[in-house]
C-alpha positions, 0 to 999 in steps of 0.5 A, spaced: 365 480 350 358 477 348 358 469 350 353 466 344 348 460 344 351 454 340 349 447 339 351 442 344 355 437 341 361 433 343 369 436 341 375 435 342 377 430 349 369 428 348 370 427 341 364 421 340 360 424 347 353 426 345 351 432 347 344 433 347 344 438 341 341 444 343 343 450 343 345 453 349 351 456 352 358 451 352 361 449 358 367 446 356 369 441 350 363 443 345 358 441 352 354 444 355 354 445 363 349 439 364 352 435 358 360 436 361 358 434 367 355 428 366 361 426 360 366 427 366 363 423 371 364 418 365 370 419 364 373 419 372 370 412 373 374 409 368 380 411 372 383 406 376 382 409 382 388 410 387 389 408 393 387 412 399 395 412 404 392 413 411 397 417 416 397 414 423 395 417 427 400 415 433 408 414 430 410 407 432 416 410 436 410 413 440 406 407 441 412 403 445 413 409 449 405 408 451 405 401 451 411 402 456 406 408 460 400 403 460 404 397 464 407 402 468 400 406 470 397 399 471 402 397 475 402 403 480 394 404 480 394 397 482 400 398 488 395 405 490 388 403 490 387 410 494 387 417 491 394 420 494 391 427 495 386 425 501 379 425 499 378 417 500 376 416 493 378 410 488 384 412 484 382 412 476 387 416 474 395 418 475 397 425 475 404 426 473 407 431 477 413 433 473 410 433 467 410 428 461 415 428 457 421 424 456 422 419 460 418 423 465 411 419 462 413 412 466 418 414 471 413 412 477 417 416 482 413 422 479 406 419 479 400 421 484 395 416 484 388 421 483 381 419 482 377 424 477 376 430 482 382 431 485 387 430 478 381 436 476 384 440 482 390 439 481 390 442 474 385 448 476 389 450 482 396 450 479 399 454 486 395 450 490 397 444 488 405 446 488 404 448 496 401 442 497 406 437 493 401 435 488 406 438 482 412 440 481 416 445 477 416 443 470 422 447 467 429 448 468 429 455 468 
């Protein structure tokens, strides 16, 4: 199908929109691209805009949970100032030996005080560090 040159005028929705009267390929409501473009933008910015709901990023359930973690970690890095592991190092880090998850994430008879280095090798050397008591068996199976 042959598309043919038309004059740029206002139809339909942009019915009162001038276009700019020359001939050329129509984009949408009697406009060409140039014409439509400018038309819609019009139109757009008489909507209300909407509201934007952002959503969290952390649940409000989640966020007790590490409320509760920080004042346990707080307490425990400040009980062992020293990393765990033997380097002699400041602690700035707490390793969780049996893993994170329920009420394992406070649970201060599983942490390790460990500085940067240290907590990096304990989780790079996972057999390792089982051997020497940094970590413990994660699953039930």
């Amino acid at each position: 199908m042959e598309r043919k040159l038309k004059i740029c005028e206002g139809k339909g929705k942009a019915k009162g929109f001038e276009g700019c009267e020359k001939p050329s390929y129509l984009f949408g409501h009697g406009l060409c691209r140039g014409c439509y473009g400018r038309w819609y933008s019009v139109e757009n910015s008489k909507l209300p805009k909407k509201k934007k709901r952002s959503i969290n990023p952390v649940s409000d359930k989640e966020l007790v949970r590490l409320a509760k973690y920080r004042k346990a970690r707080k307490e425990y890095l400040a009980e062992h100032e020293m990393c765990e592991v033997g380097c002699g190092n400041r602690a700035d880090q707490i390793h969780h030996c049996l893993g994170r998850i329920g009420d394992l994430l406070w649970d201060k008879e599983h942490f390790l005080a460990v500085d940067t280095f240290c907590h990096k090798e304990i989780e790079l050397n996972p057999t390792w560090a089982k051997e020497n008591g940094y970590s413990g068996i994660r699953t039930n199976k």
